[in-house]
N, C-alpha and C positions, 0 to 999 in steps of 0.2 A: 481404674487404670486405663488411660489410652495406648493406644496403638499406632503406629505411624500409615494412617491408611495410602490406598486401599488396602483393607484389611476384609478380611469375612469368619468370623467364627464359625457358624455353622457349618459353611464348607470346608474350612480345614480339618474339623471334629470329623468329618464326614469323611476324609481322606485317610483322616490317621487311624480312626477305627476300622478302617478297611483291614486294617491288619492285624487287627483281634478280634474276635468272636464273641469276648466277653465286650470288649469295648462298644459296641456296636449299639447294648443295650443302655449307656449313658449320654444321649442325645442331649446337645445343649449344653452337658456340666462337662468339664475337665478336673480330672483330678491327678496331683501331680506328687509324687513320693520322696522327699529331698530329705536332706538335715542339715539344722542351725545349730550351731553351736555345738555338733557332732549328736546330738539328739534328732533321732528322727521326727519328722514333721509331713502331713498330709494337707498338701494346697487346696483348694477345691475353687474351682475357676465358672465365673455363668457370666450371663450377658442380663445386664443390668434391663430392664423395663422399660421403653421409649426414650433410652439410650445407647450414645455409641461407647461408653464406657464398658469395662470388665465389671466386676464384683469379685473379690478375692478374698477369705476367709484362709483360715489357720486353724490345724487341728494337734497336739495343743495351743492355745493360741500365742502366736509370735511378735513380735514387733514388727509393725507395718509394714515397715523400709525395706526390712531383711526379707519377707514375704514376698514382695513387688518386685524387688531385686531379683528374685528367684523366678517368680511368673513370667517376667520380661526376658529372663536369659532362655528361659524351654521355649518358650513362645514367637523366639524373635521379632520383639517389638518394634526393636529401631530399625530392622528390615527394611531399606526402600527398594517397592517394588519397581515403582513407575518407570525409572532409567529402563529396565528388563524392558518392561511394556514397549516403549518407547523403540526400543533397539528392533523388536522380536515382532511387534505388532504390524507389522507389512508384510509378514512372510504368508503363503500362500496354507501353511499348517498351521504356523501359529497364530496368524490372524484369529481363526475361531476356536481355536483352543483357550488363547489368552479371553475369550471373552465369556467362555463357557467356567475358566475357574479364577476368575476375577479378584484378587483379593483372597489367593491362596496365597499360604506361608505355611513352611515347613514346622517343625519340632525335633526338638532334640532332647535328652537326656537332662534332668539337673545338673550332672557333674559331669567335668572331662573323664574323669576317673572312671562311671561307670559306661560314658560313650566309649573308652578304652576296652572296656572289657564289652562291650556288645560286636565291638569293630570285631574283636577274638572271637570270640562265640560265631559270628555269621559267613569267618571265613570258609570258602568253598563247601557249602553248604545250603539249602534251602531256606530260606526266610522260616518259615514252619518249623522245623527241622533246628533252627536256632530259638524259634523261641519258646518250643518245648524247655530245651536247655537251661536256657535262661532262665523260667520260672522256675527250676529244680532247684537251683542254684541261690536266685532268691530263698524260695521258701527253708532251706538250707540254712543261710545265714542273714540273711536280711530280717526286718522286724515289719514286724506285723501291727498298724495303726490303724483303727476303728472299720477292720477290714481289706485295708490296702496296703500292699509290701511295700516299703524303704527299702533301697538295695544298701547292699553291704558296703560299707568304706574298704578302706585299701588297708586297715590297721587288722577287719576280719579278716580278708580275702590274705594278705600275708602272714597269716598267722595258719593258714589250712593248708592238712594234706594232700597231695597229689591221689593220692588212693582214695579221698571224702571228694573231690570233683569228678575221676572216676566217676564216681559212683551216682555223682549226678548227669552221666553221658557224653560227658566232656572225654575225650580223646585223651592220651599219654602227654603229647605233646603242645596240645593247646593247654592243659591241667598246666604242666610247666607254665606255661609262655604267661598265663594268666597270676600265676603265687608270683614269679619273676617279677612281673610288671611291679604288681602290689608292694613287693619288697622295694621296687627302687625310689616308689610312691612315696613309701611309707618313710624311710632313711635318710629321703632327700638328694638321694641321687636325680630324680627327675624330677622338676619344676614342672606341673604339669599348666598351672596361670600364667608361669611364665613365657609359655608357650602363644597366651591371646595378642600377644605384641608385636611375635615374632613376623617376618615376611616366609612367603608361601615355602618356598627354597628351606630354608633354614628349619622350619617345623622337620618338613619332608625328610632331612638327613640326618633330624636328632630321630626320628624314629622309626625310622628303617635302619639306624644302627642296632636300636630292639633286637633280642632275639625273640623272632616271629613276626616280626614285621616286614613287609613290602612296598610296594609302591600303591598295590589296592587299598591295603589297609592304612597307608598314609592320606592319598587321595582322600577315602572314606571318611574320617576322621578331622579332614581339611573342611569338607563341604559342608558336611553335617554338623561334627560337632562346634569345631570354629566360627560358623559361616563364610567362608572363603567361597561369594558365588563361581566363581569361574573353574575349581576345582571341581575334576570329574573322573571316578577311577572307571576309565575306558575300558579296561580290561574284564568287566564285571560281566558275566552272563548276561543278564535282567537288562540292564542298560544297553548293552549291544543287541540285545532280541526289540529293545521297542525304541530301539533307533534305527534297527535298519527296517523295522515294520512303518515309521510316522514318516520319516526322512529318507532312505533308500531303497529298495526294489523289493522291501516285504519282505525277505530273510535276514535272519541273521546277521546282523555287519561285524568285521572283523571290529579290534580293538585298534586299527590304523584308521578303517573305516570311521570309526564311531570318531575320533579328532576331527578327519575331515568332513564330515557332515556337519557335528557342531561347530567347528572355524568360526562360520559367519556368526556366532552369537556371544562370543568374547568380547566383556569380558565377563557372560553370565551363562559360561558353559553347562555348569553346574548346576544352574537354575533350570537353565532350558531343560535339563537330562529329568528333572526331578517333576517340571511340570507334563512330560511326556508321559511318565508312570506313572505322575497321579491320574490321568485323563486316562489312560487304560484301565488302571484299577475302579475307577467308577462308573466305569463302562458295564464291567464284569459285577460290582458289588453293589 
């Protein structure tokens, strides 16, 4: 599989496992949890041998297409960075920033479905603190292949008690907010693909009519799981702490703040936000 370069695997594996512990010890390989055909499946992603190709396997083994298909959408392949570069690359931060993570890209989730439910999980809460949660929750109902959890569809998650998410430290009302979603998933009240078409506006107000959604949790949801670079939910702690540390007087910037700081980088607000906290995080890890 190619990549729409600049691309870097190593350095993006490097970023992303910054946020697991466990991750941190699979240098090189990615492996990715999805399902085809509602059967869970385990990706396992390397970088082929004096090339710029992937190497992409299947555990059961799948049909290629369906495989690639899936590699390319967590990985974002089609990703181009270079406009960002181009836009970003005279600023006096991110001049050496962009050169220091050159050919980073983000990841995201196999499914909108379960990026839905992580956006749930990490609201007003600790990174950590969520993905405690979230592994409960896997281990809970998701499946377990040749070692690695597949998260749950929307057919288990709306089929579970409020008092079984309980229990896996989810709050009263995110338990809610999380069976809700599944239900509407599940039912067909929410088209969740049909949402990759829509324009930025229109995501935004089918899903903050959610019950539990907001503007954070839309934003979130926008950048990450969609790729919508220029979306960026301003209001987030994390984001306002290493914008107003990279970009203004080293504390804190408000959520008014953190727009006008990044202004000049629309229309890859988003991007900039993300490549700000990857450069801190490997600073620290």
């Amino acid at each position: 599989m190619l990549i729409q370069k600049p691309y870097d695997f190593p350095l993006t594996l490097r970023v992303i496992n910054s946020y697991s512990k466990t991750g941190r010890e699979n240098v090189g390989v990615l492996q990715i949890g999805a399902r085809i055909g509602g059967k869970p499946v385990i990706l396992t992603v390397r970088a082929k041998t004096g090339s710029d190709e992937l190497e992409i396997t299947s555990s059961p083994a799948q049909a290629p297409a369906e495989v690639e298909a899936i590699a390319r959408w967590v990985m974002f392949a089609d990703l181009a960075l270079q406009p960002f570069y181009e836009l970003a690359g005279g600023h006096p931060v991110f001049g050496g920033l962009i050169k220091d993570l050159a050919g980073l890209k983000p990841m995201r989730p196999a499914s909108l479905f379960e990026m839905a439910v992580v956006v749930i999980t990490e609201q007003q809460i600790s990174l950590a603190a969520a993905g405690a949660l979230r592994s409960r929750l896997v281990a809970r109902y998701g499946d377990l292949v040749e070692g690695v959890w597949v998260f749950p569809d929307a057919h288990k998650l709306a089929g579970a008690a409020v008092e079984d998410l309980r229990t896996c430290g989810y709050s009263q009302c995110k338990a809610e907010y999380i069976i809700e979603f599944a239900r509407q998933v599940e039912d067909g009240r929410l088209d969740l693909e049909a949402l990759k078409i829509l324009p930025d506006e229109t995501v935004r107000s089918t899903l903050v009519a959610l019950r539990g959604w907001g503007p954070w949790s839309a934003n979130y949801f926008l950048v990450r799981g969609l790729a919508r670079p220029d979306c960026v939910p301003s209001d987030d702690l994390a984001i306002r702490s290493v914008v107003g540390r990279y970009l203004g007087d080293g504390t804190r910037a408000s959520a008014a703040q953190v727009e006008q700081l990044l202004a000049p980088f629309a229309p890859y607000r988003g991007m900039a936000a993300f490549y700000l906290e990857a450069h801190e995080r490997l600073a620290k890890y």
